[in-house]
N, C-alpha and C positions, 0 to 999 in steps of 0.2 A: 504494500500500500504506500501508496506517495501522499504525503502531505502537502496540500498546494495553499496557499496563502492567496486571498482573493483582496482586491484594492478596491474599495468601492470609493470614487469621489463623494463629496461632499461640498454644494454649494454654501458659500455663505454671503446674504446681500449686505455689505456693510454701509450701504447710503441707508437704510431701515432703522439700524441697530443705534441707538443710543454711544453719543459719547461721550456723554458727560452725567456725571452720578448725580442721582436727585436727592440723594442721606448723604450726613457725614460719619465717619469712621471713627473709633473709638479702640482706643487697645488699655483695656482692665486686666487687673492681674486679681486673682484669687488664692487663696490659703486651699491647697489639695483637698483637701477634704470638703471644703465648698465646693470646690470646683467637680467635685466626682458630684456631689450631689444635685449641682444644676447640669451636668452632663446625662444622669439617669434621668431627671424629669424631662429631658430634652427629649430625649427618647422615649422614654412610657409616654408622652402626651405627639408624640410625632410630630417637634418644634425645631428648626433649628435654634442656635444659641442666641442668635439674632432678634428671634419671635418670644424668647423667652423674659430675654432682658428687655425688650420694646414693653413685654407683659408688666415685668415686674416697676418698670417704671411708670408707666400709668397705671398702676396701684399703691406705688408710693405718693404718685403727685396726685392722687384722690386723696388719699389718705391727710397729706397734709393739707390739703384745702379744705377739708372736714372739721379737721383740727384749729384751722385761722377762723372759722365761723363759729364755730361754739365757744373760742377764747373770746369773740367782737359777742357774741349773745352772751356771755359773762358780762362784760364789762357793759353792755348797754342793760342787763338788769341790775348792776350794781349801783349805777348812776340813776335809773329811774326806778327803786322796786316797788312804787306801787301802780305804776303807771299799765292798763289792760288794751288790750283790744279795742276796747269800746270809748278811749281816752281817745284816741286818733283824731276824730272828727274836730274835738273840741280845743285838741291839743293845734292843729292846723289851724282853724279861726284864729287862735290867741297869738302865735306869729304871723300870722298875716295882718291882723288889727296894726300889731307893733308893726311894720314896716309901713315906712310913707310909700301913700299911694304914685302911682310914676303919669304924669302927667299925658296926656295924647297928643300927638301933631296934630294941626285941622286938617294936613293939606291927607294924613291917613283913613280920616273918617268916611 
């Protein structure tokens, strides 16, 4: 038996083909033992490393926008804590009263 080696061409259109990257690139270093472990999740969930950390980063940056909003809903019930829902309306008349009212141009009416 002869073993014959077959050559198939291969087109490729490069006026198609993108050349220029639409992400930027990032080179993180990991503690092995991390690293083995976002290496197996990569794999049981069929991600590359790329999809994993894109993942984990928009779950950190939820997380801390979570975080900046209940720290501003602190601080805005420490500054008003008896102020409810149903204060709104009232609360909006009484800075409005306090601002001078802003005059009209005739030539707007």
């Amino acid at each position: 038996m002869h073993s014959q080696l077959y050559s198939i061409p291969i087109q490729c259109n490069i006026k198609n083909m993108a050349t220029t990257r639409t992400s930027r690139v990032y080179t993180i270093s990991l503690p092995p033992e991390l690293a083995q472990k976002a290496e197996a999740l990569a794999k049981r969930d069929s991600r590359t490393m790329s999809e994993l950390f894109r993942e984990a980063f928009r779950s950190y940056y939820a997380q801390q926008a979570r975080k900046t909003l209940e720290e501003i809903g602190e601080y805005a019930a420490a500054r008003n804590p008896s102020y409810t829902e149903a204060d709104v309306p009232r609360l909006i008349q009484e800075v409005r009263s306090e601002k001078p009212t802003r005059r009209r141009n005739r030539n707007s009416q």
